[in-house]
C-alpha positions in Angstrom: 58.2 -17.0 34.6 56.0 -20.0 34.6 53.2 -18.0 36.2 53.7 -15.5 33.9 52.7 -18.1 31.6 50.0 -19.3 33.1 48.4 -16.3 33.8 48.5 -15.2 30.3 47.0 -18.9 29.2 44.3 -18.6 31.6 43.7 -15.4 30.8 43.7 -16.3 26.6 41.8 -19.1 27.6 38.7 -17.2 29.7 38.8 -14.6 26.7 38.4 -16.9 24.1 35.8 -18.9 25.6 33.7 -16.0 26.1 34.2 -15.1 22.7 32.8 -19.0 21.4 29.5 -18.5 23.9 29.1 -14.4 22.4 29.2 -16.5 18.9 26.5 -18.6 19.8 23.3 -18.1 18.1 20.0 -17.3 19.1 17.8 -20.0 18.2 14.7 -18.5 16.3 11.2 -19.2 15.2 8.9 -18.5 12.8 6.6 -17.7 15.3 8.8 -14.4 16.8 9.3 -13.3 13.3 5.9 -13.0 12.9 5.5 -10.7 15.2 7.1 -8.0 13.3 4.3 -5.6 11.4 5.3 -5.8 8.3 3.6 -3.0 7.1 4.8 -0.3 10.1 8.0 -2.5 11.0 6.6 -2.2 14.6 8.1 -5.3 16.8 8.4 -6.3 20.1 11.8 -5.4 21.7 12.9 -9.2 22.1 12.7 -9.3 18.5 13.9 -5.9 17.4 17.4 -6.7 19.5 17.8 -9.9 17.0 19.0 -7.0 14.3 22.5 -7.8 13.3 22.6 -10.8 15.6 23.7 -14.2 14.5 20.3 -16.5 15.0 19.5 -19.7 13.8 16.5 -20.3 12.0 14.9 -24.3 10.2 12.7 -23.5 7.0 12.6 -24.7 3.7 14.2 -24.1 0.9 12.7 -21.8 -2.7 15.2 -21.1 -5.5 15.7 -17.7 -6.7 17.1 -19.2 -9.9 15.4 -21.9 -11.3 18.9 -22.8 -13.3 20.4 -23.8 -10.1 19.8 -27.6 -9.7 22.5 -28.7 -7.7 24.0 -25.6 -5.8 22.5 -22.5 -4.4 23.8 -19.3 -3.0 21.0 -17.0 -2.7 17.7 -18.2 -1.5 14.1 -17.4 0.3 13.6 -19.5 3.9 9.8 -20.2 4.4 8.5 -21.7 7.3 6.2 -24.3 5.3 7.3 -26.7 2.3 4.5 -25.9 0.5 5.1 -21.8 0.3 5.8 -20.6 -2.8 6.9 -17.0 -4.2 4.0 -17.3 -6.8 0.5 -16.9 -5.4 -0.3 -16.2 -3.0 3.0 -15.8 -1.2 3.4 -15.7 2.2 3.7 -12.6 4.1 6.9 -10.9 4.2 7.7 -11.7 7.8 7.5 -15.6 6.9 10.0 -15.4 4.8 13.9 -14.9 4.9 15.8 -13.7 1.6 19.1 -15.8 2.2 22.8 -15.0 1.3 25.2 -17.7 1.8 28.8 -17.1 2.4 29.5 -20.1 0.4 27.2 -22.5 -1.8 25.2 -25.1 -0.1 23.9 -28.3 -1.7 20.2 -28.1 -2.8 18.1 -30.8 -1.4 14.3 -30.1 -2.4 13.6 -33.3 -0.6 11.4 -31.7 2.2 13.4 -31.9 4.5 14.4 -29.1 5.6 17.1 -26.9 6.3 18.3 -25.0 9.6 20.2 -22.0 8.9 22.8 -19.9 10.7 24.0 -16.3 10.1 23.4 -12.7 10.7 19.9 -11.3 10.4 19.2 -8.0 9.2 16.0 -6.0 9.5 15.6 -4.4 5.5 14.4 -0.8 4.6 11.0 -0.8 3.5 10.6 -1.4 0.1 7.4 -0.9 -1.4 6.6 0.1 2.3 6.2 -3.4 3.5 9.3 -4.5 6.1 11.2 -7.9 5.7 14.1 -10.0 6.6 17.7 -10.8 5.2 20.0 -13.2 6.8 24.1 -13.5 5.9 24.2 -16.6 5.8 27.0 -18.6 8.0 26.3 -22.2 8.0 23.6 -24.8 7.1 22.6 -27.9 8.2 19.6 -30.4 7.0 17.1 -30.8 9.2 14.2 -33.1 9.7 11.0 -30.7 10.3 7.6 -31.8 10.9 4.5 -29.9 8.9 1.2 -31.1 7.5 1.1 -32.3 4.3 -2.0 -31.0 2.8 -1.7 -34.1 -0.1 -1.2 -37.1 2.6 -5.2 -37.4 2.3 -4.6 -38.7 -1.3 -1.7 -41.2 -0.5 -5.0 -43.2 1.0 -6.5 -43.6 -2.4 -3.5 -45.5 -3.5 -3.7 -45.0 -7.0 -2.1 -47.1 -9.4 0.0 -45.7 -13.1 -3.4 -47.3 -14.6 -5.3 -44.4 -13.7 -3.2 -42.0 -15.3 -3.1 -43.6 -18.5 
């Protein structure tokens, strides 16, 4: 009987665990999901298996709804702080169009953000091809970019000027 037992814990134990590493998700960049065509949907196969996969993915953060200030469910993850849904966006495969399971906090500290779900390939609409991501999880992340305005922290201007 106490084999019995053991057997059926190790074998609980070995399924399980290969269930927490299947779970595990595939770290991805901005750089792969640029390699989808938006306009054909044409991608190489590394990327293409990624379809209903859980990945994880850093960006930053744009609203959908500018009334949210403190909470936000649905989002778009850009690879750059300073990208912007206004003009000229970037293309559609730099950019995620986020559902979270539950609300996250919204921190428009650029910062950043890492997220972790299931991404989905969408239908073309308007014939060009994009990503969704379920999202799982979320963490906030420190992300190095260039800031294009650092130039004019050297000119140290003081409320004087501005007057």
């Amino acid at each position: 009987m106490k084999r019995l037992l053991l057997n059926i814990a190790f074998i609980w134990f070995t399924c399980f665990s290969f269930l927490v590493i299947a779970m595990e998700p595939v770290v991805v960049t901005w750089e792969s999901l640029n390699e989808m065509n938006y306009e054909t949907g044409a991608m190489p196969l590394s990327l293409k298996n990624l379809n209903f996969k859980m990945i994880k993915v850093e960006g930053f953060i744009v609203p959908l709804d500018d009334f949210e200030v403190d909470y936000i469910k649905e989002f778009l993850l850009v690879p750059d702080p300073m990208s912007c849904i206004h003009v000229p966006p970037p293309p559609p495969n730099q950019m995620i169009h986020v559902k979270m399971k539950r609300k996250i906090p919204l921190d428009m500290d650029y910062r950043g953000v890492a997220i972790t779900g299931i991404l989905k390939f969408t239908e073309p609409e308007k014939d060009l091809f994009s990503y969704e991501l379920a999202g799982i999880f979320s963490e906030v992340v420190d992300i190095e970019y260039d800031d294009p305005f650092a130039e004019f922290d050297e000119y140290m201007l003081d409320d004087s000027f501005f007057e």
